[in-house]
C-alpha positions as CSV (number, residue, x, y, z in Angstrom):
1,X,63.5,-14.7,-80.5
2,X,59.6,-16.1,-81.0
3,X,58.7,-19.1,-78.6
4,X,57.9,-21.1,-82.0
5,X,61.8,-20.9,-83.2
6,X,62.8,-21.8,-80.2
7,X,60.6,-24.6,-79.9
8,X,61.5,-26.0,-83.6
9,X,65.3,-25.4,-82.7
10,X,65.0,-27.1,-79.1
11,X,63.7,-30.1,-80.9
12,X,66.6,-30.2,-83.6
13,X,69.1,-30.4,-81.4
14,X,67.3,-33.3,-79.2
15,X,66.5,-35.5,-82.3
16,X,70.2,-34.3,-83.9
17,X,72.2,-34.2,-80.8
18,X,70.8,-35.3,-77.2
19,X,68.7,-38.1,-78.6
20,X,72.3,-39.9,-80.3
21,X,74.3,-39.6,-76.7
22,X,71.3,-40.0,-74.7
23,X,72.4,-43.9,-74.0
24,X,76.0,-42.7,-73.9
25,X,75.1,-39.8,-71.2
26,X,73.1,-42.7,-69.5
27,X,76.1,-44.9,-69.2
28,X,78.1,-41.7,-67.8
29,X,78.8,-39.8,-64.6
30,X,78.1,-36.6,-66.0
31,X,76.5,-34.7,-68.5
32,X,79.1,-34.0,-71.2
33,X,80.0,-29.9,-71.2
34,X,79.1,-30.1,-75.2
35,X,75.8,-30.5,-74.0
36,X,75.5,-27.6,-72.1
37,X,77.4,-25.2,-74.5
38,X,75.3,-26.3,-77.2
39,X,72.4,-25.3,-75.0
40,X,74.2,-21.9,-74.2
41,X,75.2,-21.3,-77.8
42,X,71.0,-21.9,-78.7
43,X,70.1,-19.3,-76.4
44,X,68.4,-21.8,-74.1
45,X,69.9,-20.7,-71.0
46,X,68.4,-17.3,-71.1
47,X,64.8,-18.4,-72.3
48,X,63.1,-17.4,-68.5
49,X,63.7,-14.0,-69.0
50,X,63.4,-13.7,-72.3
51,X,60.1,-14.7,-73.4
52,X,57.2,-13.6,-73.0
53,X,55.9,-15.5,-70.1
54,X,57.4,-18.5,-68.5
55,X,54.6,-21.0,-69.5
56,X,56.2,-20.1,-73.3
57,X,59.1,-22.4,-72.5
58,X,57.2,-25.6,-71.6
59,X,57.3,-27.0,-75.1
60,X,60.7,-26.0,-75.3
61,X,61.2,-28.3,-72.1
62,X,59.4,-31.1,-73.9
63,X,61.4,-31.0,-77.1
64,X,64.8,-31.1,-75.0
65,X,63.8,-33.9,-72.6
66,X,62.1,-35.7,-75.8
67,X,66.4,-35.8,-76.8
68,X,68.3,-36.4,-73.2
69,X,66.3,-36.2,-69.9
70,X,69.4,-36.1,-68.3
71,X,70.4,-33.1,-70.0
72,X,67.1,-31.3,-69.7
73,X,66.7,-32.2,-65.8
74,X,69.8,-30.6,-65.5
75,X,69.5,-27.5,-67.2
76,X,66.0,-26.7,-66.3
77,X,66.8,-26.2,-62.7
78,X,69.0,-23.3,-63.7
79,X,65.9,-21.0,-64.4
80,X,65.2,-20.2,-60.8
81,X,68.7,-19.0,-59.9
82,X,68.1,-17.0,-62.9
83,X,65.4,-14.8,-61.6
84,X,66.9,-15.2,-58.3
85,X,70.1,-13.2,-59.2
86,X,71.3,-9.6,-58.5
87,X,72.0,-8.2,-62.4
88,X,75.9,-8.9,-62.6
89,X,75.2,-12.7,-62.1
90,X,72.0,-13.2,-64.2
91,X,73.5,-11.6,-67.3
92,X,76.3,-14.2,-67.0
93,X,73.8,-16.8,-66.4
94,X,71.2,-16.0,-69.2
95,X,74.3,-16.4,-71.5
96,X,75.0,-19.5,-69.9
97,X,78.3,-18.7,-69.0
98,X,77.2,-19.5,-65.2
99,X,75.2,-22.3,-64.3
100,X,72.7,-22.5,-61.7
101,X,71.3,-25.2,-60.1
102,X,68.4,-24.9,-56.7
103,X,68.2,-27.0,-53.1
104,X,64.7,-26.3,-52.2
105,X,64.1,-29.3,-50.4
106,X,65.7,-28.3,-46.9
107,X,62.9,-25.9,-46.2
108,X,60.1,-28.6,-46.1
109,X,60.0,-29.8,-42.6
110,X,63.0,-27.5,-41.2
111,X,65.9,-29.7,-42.8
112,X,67.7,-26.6,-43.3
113,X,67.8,-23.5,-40.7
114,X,69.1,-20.0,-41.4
115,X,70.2,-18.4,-38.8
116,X,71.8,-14.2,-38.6
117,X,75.1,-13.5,-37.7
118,X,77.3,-10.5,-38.0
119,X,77.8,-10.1,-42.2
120,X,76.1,-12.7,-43.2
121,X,73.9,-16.0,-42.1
122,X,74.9,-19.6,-40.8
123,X,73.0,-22.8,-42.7
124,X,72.8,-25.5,-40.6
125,X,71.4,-28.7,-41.9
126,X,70.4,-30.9,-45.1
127,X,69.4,-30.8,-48.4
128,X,68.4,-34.0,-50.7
129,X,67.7,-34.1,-54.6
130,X,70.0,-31.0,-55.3
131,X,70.7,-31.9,-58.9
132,X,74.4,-30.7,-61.4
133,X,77.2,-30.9,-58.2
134,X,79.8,-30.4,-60.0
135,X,78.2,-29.0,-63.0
136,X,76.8,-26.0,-62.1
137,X,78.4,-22.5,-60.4
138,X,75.9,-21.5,-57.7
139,X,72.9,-23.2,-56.2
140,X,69.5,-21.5,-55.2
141,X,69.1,-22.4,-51.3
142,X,65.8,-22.1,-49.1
143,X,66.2,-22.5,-45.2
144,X,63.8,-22.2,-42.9
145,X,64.2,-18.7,-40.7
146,X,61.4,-18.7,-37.9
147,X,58.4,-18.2,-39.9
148,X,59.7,-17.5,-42.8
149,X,61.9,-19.2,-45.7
150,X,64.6,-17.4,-46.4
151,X,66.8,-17.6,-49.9
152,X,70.4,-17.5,-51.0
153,X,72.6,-17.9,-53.8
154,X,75.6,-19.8,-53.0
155,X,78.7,-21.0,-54.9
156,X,78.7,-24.9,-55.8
157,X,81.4,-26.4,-54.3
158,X,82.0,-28.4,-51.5
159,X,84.2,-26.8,-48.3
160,X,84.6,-28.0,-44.5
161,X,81.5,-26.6,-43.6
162,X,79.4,-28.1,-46.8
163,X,80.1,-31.6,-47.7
164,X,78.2,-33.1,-50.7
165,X,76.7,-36.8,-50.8
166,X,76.6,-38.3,-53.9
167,X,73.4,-40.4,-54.7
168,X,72.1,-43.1,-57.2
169,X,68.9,-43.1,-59.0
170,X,67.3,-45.4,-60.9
171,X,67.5,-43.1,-64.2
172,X,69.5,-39.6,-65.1
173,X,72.6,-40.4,-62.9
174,X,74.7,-37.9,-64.6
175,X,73.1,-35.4,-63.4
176,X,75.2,-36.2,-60.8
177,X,72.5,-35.5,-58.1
178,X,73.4,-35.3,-54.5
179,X,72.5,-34.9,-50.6
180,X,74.0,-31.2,-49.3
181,X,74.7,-31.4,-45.8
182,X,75.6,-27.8,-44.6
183,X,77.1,-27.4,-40.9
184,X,77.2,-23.8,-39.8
185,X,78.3,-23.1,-43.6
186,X,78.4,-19.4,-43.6
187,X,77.0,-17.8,-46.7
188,X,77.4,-13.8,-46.8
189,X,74.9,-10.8,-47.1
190,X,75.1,-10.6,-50.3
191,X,74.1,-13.2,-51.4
192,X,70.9,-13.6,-49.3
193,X,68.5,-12.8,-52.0
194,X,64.7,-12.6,-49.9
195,X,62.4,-14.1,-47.9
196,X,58.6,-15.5,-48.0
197,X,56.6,-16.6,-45.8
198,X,56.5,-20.3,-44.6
199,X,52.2,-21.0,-45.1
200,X,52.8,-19.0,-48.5
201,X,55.8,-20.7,-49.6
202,X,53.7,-23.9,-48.4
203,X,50.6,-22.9,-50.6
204,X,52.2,-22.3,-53.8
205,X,54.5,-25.8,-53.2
206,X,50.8,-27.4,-52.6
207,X,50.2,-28.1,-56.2
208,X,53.5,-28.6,-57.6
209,X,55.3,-26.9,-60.9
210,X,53.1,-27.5,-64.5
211,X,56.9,-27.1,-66.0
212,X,57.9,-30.9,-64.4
213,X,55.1,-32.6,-66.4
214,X,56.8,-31.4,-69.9
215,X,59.8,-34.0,-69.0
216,X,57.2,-36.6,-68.7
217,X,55.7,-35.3,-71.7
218,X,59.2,-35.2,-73.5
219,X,59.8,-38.5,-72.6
220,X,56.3,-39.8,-73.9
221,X,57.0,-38.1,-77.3
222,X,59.7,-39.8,-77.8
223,X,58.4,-43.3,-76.8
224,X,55.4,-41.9,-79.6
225,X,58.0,-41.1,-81.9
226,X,59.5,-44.5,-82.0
227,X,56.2,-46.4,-82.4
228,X,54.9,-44.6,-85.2
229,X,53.1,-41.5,-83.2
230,X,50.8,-43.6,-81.4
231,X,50.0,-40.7,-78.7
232,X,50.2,-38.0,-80.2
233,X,46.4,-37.0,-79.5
234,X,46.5,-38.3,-75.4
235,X,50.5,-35.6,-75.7
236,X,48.5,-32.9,-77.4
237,X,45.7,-33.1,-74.9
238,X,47.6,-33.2,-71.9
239,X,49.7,-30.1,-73.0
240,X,47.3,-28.1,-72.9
241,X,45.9,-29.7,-68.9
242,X,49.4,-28.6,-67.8
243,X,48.7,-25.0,-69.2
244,X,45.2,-25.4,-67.1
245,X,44.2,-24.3,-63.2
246,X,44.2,-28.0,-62.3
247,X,47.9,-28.9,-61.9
248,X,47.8,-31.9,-59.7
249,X,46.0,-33.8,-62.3
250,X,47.5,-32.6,-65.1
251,X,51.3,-33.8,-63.6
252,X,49.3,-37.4,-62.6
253,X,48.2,-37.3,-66.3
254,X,51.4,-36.7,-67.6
255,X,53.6,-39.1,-65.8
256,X,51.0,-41.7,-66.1
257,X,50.9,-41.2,-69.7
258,X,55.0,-41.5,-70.1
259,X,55.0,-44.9,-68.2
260,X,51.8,-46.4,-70.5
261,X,53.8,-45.0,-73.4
262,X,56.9,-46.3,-72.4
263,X,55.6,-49.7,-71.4
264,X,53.9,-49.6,-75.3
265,X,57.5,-49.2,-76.6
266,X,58.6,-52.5,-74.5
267,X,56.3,-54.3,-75.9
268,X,56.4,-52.9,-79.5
269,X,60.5,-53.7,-79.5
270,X,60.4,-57.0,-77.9
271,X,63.1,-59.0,-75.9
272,X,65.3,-56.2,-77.9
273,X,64.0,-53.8,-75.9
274,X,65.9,-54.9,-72.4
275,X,69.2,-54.9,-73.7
276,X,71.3,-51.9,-71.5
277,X,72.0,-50.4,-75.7
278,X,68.5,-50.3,-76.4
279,X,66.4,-46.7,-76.2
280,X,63.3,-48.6,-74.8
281,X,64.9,-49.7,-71.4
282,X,66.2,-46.5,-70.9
283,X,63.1,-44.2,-71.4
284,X,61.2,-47.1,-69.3
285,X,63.6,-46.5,-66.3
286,X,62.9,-42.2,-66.9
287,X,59.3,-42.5,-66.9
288,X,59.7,-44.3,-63.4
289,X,61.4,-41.5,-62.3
290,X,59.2,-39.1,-63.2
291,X,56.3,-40.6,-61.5
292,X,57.9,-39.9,-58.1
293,X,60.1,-35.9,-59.4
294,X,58.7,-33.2,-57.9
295,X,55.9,-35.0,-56.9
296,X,53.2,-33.7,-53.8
297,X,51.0,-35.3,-51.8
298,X,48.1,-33.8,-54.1
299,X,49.8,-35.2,-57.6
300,X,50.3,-38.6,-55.6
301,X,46.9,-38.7,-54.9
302,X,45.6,-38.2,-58.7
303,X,48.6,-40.3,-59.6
304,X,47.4,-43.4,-57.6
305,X,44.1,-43.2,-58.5
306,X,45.0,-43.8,-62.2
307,X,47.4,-46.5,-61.6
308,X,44.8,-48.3,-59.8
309,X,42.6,-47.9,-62.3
C-alpha cells in the first residue's frame, strides 16, 4: 500500500478512534488490546518493511500520536525488533501478531554486559525506559560485549533472573514503561541477533532518531487542530527539518514547537483547560515529555538554546 493511504488511514483512526480514548488510556494502566489490533488490522505493524524507505512512515507516526501518544510511543518501538528478527518471527511481527518492544539504554555507559557461555550468553545488569512490559512478546536488547555492543531478541516476561521495575512518568503511563534489571539472565544463541561496534554504535546514537520528533509533531497538530490550525505553517516547516541532515535541531525544533503549541491551547481553553477531563492538560503534560524522550546531549543543547530564547 502507497505511504499517502496509509498516512490518510493512520489519521482516521487517531481523529475516529485514539483521539476519543486518549483521556481514558491516560487515566489507565495500559494501552487497551483494541488499540493495538486496530493497529494490526490497518497494516501499521508491518509498515518498516513495507514501504519504500523508513523516512515514508514519519507522517504516519504524526497522524497516530496526533490521536493517542500513548498508543503511538508504544507501537513505534516495535519497528526495531522488526528488522532485528530472523524470518519466522518478523512475518508474525509485521502482521502484528507479535509485539516487539527495544531496551537500548543498558549499552550507554556499560549498564548492561554480555558475556559468552556454553549455548548461549549471560546479561548482567540494567536497563531504564524499556517501554510495553506486559504488552509486548519480545524485547530488542543491546549489552555491552568488550568493544562491542552486542544484540538480542528476548521474550518479555519477567523470570528469577529478570525482574522488571515498574515506573511513573509524568505523561503516557500506560505504556506501562519500566526499569529491566537482568542478573546472569541467560538468553540463548539463537536469539543473539549481531554485533556493532561501540564508537559506531556511539556515532549514529550522537544525533538521535528524526522518527521521535513526529510524536512531538503529532502532539503539536493536535494542539493546532483544536485552536483553529494556528501552526500549521511552523508543522509543515519543521517536517520537512526532520527529513534534513541536521537532526539535532530539527528534534529541538519539534519539541519546542509541541510545548509553545500546547501552552497556546492553555491559554486558548482557559481555567477549562486544567481540569484532569480536559484534552489541553493532557497534551501539555506529553509535550513535557517529549522535550526530554530520546533526547542527546546534542538535541539538549539546541533545545536550551531556544527555551532561553
Amino acid at each position: 500500500m502507497d505511504t499517502e493511504t496509509m498516512r490518510t488511514r493512520a489519521q482516521r483512526l487517531a481523529d475516529d478512534v485514539l483521539f476519543p480514548a486518549a483521556l481514558e488510556v491516560d487515566r489507565a494502566d495500559r494501552v487497551p488490546e483494541s488499540h493495538f489490533r486496530r493497529l494490526a488490522d490497518g497494516g501499521f505493524y508491518g509498515i518498516a518493511t513495507s514501504l519504500p524507505e523508513m523516512a515514508d512512515a514519519m507522517p504516519i507516526v504524526e497522524a497516530l500520536a496526533s490521536g493517542c501518544l500513548t498508543t503511538t510511543f508504544v507501537w513505534i518501538q516495535h519497528h526495531g525488533p522488526v528488522f532485528a528478527a530472523p524470518a519466522a518471527m518478523k512475518a508474525a511481527l509485521e502482521k502484528g501478531e507479535m509485539r516487539g518492544g527495544i531496551a537500548l539504554a543498558g549499552a550507554r555507559g556499560g549498564l548492561l554486559n554480555a558475556s559468552k557461555v556454553d549455548g548461549g550468553y549471560l546479561l548482567d545488569g540494567t536497563v531504564p525506559w524499556v517501554t510495553g512490559w506486559d504488552l509486548v512478546h519480545v524485547v530488542q536488547v543491546a549489552a555491552l560485549d568488550g568493544g562491542e555492543i552486542a544484540f538480542f531478541l528476548i521474550d518479555a516476561f519477567a523470570s528469577d533472573s529478570l525482574l522488571a521495575e515498574p515506573v511513573r512518568l509524568v505523561a503516557a503511563n500506560a505504556s506501562r514503561t519500566v526499569t529491566l534489571h537482568f542478573r546472569q539472565h541467560f538468553v540463548p544463541e539463537d536469539r543473539f541477533t549481531g554485533t556493532q561496534p561501540y564508537v559506531e554504535w556511539q556515532r549514529n546514537e550522537a544525533p538521535g532518531s528524526a522518527i521521535n520528533g513526529f510524536l512531538a509533531l503529532g502532539v503539536a497538530r493536535r494542539c493546532s487542530m483544536l485552536t483553529d490550525g494556528g501552526f500549521e505553517s511552523e508543522i509543515e516547516a519543521c517536517r520537512a527539518l526532520l527529513l534534513g541532515p541536521d537532526i539535532p535541531e530539527a528534534r529541538a525544533t519539534a519539541s519546542e514547537l509541541a510545548i509553545r503549541a500546547a501552552q497556546t491551547l492553555i491559554v486558548h481553553i482557559g481555567s477549562r483547560s486544567v481540569l484532569m477531563e480536559n484534552h489541553a492538560q493532557r497534551l501539555m503534560r506529553e509535550a513535557a515529555f517529549l522535550l526530554v524522550f530520546g533526547t542527546r546531549p546534542l538535541i539538549k543543547e539546541r533545545l536550551l538554546g531556544k527555551l532561553s530564547r
